[in-house]
C-alpha positions in Angstrom: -33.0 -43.9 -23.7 -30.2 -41.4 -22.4 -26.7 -43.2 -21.8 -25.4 -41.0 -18.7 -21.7 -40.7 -18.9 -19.8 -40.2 -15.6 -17.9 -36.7 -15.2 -14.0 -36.6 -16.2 -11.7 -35.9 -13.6 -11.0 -32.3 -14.7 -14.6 -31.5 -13.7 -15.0 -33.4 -10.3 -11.0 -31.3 -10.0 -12.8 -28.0 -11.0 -16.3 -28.6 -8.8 -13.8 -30.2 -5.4 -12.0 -26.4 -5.8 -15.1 -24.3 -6.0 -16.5 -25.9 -3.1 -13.4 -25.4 -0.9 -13.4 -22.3 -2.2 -16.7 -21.4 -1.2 -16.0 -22.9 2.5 -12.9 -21.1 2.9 -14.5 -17.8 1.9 -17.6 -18.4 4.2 -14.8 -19.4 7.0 -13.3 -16.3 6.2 -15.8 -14.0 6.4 -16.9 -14.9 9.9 -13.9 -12.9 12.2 -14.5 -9.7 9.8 -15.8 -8.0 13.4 -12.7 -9.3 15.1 -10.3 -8.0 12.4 -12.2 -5.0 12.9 -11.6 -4.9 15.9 -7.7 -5.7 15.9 -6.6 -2.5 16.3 -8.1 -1.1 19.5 -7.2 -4.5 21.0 -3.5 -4.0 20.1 -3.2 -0.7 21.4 -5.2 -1.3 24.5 -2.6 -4.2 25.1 0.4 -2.4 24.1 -0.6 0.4 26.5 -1.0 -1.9 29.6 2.2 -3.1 29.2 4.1 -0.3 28.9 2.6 0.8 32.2 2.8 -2.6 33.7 6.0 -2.9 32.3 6.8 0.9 34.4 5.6 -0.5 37.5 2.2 1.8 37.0 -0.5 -1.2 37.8 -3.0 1.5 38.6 -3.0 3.0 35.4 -2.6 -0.2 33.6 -5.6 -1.9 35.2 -8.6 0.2 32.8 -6.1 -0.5 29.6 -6.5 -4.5 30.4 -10.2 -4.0 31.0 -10.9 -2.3 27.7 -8.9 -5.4 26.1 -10.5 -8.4 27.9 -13.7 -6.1 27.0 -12.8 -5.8 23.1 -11.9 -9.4 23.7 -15.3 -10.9 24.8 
């Protein structure tokens, strides 16, 4: 009959770091499309408050729809 010896530390150290690992990379790789995203977001928000900023509310309103659109 087999003896089964338990695993050392260094392993069940090695196997606890793959596995966060793994669930940090799988985290990760669900806001890909919002990092994609990113940069039209920031410019459509920078743009509506420089005109909102300018007093311009009319021109800023379709630069805070496109970002609460990019948003959603």
């Amino acid at each position: 009959m087999l003896k089964r010896y338990p695993l050392s530390k260094k392993i069940w150290t090695v196997i606890r770091t793959l596995l966060i690992a793994l669930v940090m990379a799988a985290g990760a790789t669900q806001y890909l499309p919002t990092w994609a995203q990113s940069k039209e977001m920031v410019e459509a928000e920078k743009q509506y408050q420089t005109l909102e900023k300018r007093g311009k509310y009319a021109e800023a309103i379709p630069h805070a729809k496109r970002f609460i659109e990019l948003a959603g």
